[in-house]
C-alpha positions as CSV (number, residue, x, y, z in Angstrom):
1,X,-89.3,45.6,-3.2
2,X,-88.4,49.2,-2.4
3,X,-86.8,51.7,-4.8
4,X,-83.2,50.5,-4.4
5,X,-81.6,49.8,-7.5
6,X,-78.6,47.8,-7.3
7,X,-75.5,46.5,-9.6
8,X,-75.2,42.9,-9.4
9,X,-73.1,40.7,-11.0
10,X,-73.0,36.9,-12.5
11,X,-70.1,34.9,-12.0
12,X,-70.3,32.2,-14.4
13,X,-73.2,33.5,-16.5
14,X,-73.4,31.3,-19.8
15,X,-73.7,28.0,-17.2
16,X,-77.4,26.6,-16.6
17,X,-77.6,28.2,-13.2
18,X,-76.3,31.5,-14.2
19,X,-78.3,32.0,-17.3
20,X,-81.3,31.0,-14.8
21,X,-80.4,33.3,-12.5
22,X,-80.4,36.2,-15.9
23,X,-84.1,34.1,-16.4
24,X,-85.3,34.6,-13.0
25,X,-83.9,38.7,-12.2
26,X,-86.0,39.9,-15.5
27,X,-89.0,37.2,-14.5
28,X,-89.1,39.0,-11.2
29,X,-88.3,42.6,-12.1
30,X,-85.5,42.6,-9.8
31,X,-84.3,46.5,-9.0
32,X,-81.2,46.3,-10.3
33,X,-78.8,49.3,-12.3
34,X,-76.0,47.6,-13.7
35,X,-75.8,43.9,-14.6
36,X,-72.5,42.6,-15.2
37,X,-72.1,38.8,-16.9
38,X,-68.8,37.3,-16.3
39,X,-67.4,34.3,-17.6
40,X,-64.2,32.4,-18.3
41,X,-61.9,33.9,-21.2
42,X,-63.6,31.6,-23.8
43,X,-67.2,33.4,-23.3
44,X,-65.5,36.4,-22.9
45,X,-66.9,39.4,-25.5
46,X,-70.1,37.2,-26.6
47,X,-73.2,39.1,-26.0
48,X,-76.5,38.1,-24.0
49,X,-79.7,39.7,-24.1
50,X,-81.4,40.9,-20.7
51,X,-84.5,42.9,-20.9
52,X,-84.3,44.7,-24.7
53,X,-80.6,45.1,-24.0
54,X,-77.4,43.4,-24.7
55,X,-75.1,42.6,-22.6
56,X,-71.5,41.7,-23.4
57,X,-69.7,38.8,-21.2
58,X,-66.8,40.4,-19.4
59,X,-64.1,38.0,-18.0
60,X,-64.3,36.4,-14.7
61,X,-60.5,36.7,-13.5
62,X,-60.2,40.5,-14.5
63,X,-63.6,41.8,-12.9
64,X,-64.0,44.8,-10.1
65,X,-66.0,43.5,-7.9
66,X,-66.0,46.8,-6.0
67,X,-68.3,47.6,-9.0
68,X,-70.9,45.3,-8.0
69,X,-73.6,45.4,-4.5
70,X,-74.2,41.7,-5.0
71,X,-72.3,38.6,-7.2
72,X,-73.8,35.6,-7.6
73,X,-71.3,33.2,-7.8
74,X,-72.2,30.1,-10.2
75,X,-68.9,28.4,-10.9
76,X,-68.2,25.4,-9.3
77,X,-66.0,25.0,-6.1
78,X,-63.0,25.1,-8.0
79,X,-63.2,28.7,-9.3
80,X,-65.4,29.6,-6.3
81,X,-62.2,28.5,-4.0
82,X,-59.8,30.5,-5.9
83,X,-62.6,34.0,-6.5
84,X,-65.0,33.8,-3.6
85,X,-63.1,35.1,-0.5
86,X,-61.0,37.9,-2.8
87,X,-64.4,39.1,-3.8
88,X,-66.4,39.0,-0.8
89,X,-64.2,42.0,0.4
90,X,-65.7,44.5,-2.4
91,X,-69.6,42.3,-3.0
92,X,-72.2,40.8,-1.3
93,X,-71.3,36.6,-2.2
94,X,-74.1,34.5,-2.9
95,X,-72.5,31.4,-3.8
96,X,-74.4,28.0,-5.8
97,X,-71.5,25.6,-4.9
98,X,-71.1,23.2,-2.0
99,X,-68.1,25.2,-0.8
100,X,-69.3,26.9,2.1
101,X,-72.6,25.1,2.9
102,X,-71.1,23.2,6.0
103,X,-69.3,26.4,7.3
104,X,-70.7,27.5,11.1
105,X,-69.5,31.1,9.6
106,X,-71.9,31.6,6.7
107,X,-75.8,30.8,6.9
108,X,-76.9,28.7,4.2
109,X,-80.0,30.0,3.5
110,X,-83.7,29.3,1.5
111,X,-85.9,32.7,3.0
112,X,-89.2,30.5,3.6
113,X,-88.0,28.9,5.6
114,X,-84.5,30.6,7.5
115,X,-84.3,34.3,6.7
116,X,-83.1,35.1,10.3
117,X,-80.0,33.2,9.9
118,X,-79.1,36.4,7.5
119,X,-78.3,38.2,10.2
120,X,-75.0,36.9,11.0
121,X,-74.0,37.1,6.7
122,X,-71.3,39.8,7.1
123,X,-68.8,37.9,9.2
124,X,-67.4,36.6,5.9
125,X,-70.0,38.3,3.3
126,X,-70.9,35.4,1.6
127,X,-74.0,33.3,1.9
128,X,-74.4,29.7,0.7
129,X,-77.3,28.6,-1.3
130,X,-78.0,24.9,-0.2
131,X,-78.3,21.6,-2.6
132,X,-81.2,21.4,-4.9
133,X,-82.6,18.2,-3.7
134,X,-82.1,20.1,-0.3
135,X,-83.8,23.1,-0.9
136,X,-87.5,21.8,-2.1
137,X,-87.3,19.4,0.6
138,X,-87.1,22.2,3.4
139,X,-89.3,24.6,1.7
140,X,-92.4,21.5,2.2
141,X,-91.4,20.5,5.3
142,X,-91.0,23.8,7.7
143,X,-94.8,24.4,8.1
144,X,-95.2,20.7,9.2
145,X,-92.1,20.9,11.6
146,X,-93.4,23.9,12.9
147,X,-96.7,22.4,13.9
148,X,-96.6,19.1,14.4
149,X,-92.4,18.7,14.9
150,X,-90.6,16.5,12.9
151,X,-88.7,13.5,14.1
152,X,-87.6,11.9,10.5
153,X,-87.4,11.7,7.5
154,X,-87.3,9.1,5.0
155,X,-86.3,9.9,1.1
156,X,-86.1,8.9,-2.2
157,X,-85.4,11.2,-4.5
158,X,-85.7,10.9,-8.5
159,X,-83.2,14.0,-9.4
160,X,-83.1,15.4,-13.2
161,X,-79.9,15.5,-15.4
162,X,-79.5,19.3,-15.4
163,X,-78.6,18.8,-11.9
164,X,-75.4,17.6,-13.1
165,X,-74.9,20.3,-15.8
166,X,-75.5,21.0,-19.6
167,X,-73.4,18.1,-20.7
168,X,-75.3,15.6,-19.1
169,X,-78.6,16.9,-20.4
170,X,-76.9,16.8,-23.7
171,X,-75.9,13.3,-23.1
172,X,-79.2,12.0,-22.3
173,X,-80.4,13.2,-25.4
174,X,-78.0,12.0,-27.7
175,X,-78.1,8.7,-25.5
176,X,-82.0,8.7,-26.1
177,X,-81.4,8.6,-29.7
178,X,-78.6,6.2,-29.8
179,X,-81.1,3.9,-28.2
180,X,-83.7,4.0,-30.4
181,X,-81.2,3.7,-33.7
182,X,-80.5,0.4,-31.9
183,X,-76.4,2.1,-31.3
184,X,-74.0,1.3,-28.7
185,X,-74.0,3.6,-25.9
186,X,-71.0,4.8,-24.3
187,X,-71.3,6.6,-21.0
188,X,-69.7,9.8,-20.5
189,X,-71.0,11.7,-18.3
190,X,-72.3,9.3,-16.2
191,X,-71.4,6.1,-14.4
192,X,-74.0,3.7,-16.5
193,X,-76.6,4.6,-19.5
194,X,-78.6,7.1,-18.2
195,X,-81.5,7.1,-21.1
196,X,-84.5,4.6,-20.5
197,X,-82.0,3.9,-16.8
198,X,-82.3,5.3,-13.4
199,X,-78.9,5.2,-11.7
200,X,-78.6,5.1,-7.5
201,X,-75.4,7.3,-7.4
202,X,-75.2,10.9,-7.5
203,X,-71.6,12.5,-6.5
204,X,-68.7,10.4,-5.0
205,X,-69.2,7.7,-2.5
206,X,-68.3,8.0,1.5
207,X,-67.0,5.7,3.6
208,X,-69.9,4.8,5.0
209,X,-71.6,3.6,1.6
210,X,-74.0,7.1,1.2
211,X,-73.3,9.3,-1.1
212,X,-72.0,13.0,-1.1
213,X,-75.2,14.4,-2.7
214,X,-77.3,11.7,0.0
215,X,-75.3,13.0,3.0
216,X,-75.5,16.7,1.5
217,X,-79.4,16.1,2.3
218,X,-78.8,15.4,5.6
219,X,-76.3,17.9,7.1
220,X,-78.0,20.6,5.3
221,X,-81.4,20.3,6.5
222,X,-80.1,19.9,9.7
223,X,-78.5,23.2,9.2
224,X,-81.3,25.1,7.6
225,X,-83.9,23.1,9.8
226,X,-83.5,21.9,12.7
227,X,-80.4,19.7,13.8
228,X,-82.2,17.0,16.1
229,X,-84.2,15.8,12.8
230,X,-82.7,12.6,11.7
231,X,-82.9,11.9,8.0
232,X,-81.8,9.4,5.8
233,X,-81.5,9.8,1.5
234,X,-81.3,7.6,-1.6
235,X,-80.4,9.7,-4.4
236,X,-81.2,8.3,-7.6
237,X,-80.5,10.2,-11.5
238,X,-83.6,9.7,-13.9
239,X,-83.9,10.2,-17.3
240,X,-85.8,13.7,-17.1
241,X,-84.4,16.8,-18.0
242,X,-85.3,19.4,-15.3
243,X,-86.9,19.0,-12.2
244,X,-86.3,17.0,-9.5
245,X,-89.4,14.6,-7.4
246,X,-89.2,13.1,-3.5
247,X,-91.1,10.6,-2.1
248,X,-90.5,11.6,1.6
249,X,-91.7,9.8,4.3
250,X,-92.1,12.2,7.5
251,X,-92.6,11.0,11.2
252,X,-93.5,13.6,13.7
253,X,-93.8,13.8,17.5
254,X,-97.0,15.0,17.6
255,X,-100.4,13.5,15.7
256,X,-101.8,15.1,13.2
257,X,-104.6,15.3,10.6
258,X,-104.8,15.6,6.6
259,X,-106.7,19.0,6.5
260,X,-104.1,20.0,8.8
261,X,-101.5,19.4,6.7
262,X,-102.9,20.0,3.3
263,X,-103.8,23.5,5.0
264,X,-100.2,24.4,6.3
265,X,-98.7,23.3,2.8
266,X,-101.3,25.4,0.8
267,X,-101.0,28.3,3.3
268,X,-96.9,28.3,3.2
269,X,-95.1,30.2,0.8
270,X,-93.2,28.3,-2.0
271,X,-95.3,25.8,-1.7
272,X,-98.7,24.5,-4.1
273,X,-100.8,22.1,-3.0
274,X,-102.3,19.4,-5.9
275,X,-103.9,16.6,-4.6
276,X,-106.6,14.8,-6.3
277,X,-107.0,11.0,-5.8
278,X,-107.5,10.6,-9.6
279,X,-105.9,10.0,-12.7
280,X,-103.4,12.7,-13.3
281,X,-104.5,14.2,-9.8
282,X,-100.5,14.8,-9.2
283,X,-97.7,16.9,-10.4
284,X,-94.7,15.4,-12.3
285,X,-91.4,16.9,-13.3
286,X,-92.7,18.4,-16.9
287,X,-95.2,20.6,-14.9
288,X,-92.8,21.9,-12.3
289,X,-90.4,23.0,-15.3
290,X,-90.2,26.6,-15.4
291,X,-92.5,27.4,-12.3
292,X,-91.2,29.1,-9.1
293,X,-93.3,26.8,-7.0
294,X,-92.6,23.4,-4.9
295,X,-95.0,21.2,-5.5
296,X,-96.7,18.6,-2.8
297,X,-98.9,15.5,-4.3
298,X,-99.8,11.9,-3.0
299,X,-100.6,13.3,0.6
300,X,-101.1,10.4,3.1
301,X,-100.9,8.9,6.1
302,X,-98.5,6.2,6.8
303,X,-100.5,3.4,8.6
304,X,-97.0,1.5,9.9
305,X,-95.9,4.0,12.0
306,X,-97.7,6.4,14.8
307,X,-97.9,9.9,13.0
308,X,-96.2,9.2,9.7
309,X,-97.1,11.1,6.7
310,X,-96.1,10.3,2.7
311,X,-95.6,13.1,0.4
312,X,-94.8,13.7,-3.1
313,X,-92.4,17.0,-3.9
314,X,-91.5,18.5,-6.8
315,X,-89.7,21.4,-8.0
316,X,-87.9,23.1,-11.0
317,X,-84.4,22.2,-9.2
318,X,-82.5,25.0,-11.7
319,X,-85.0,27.9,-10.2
320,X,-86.0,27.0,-6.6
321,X,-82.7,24.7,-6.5
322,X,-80.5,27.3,-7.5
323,X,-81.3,30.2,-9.5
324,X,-84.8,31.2,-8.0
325,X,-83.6,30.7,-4.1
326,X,-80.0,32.5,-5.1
327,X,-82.4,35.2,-6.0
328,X,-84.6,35.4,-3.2
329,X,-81.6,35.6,-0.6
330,X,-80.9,38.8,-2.3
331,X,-84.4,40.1,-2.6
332,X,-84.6,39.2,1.2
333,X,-81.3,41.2,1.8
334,X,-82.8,44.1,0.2
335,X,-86.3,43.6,2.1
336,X,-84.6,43.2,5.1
337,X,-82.9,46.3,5.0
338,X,-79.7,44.0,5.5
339,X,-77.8,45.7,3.1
């Protein structure tokens, strides 16, 4: 990155995905001046620690944003709604909520894979940081679209509870241990027991019997991707703490072969390659946690269809699902000589 130093801001900073995003800006040395956490009244005044300094909390609702190149917002849509637009006209918005992922005005963005859709950011200043399940899925499947063009896609994804939040991870812990004390559960946070479960329903239900976070999948890698790909999602909420896996079944126009595709993966940025046919020859969600990478495993053909592939992803969906690709957009801004 070059020598600009830039104030940035956190809007929700004590939630998972802003205190990842404090993780990832000291992880990757970001160039930054001034860092400014901002929370609701409640966290207001508490301290955080960011490099060997401390940091105290300032509230949301009061905050300059003139004061600040770049806020990431991490809040939800509700507070996003009532903040996002009023800030946008002082700060650079790069917002983790659904809000403004669907609008033609404001490119939702992961840099591997559409950068150049950056271009077009200061219509409205904000940029929208797509879905996690979303956001590995594209990363693994632009070099294959670019060379052998994809036709669809086929998922199942096997999403963590952090996706939904600190609570929920809390829940499937005390859960866990209600379990084994032989206790009665009572959900909370979820639908139906989530510890030793898997539950096929993530976000509120359409119409059409998919779900938000299912049809999320869709209209955003169309977006990000390439609209004429047709996918289809199950969505499903395991008992794993962080991380979030894919079985994805890919059909392309043209054909292709293995080393062609283990080579594109392992050459494309964001992406890591591991691939043994053996025991343990595969990445699961404990491995991904904390890395920056997305990982591909279980690399196949699909013998049912002409040019079908089967691949195993897996990424760290608070970093390259929110936190990490929130901060890449700005790195990219800044690389980019955008702003």
């Amino acid at each position: 990155l070059t020598k600009m130093k830039l104030n940035i801001a956190i809007a929700g900073a004590t939630g998972n995905v802003g205190r990842k995003i404090i993780e990832v800006l000291e992880r990757r040395s970001f160039p930054l001046d001034n860092l400014y956490l901002l929370a609701s009244k409640n966290s207001a005044g508490k301290e955080v620690k960011f490099k060997e300094k401390k940091i105290i909390i300032e509230e949301l609702d009061s905050f300059d944003f003139s004061k600040a190149a770049i806020t990431f917002f991490c809040c939800g849509s509700t507070v996003t709604k009532a903040l996002a637009e009023k800030a946008a006209k002082h700060t650079v918005v790069i917002d983790n909520s659904s809000l403004y992922r669907m609008d033609p005005d404001i490119p939702l963005i992961v840099p591997e894979v559409n950068w150049e859709d950056l271009k077009n950011y200061k219509k409205r200043n904000i940029i929208a940081n797509p879905n996690c399940s979303t956001a590995q899925l594209v990363v693994a499947l632009k070099p294959l679209h670019d060379l052998f063009n994809i036709k669809r896609v086929v998922t199942s994804t096997y999403q963590s509870v952090s996706g939904a939040g600190k609570e929920p991870m809390d829940e499937l812990i005390q859960q866990t241990k209600q379990f084994l004390n032989n206790e009665t559960i009572q959900p909370k946070k979820f639908t139906k027991q989530i510890a030793f479960n898997v539950i096929p329903h993530i976000d509120v239900f359409a119409d059409d019997g998919y779900t938000k976070e299912e049809l999320k999948m869709v209209n955003e890698t169309k977006k990000i991707l390439d609209s004429k790909i047709e996918l289809t999602a199950t969505c499903v909420r395991v008992p794993v703490l962080i991380s979030h896996s894919e079985s994805v079944n890919i059909q392309f126009e043209k054909s292709f072969s293995l080393d062609q595709v283990r080579s594109a993966l392992s050459s494309s940025s964001g992406c890591k390659v591991i691939d043994e046919r053996k025991d343990g020859g595969y990445i699961t969600p404990l491995e991904a946690q904390d890395k920056f990478e997305t990982y591909i495993s279980r690399i196949r053909i699909d013998t049912t269809e002409k040019n079908c592939l089967n691949l195993w992803i897996v990424s760290d969906n608070l970093l390259k699902g929110a936190a990490l690709n929130a901060v890449q957009i700005a790195e990219t801004l800044i690389q980019k000589n955008l702003i």
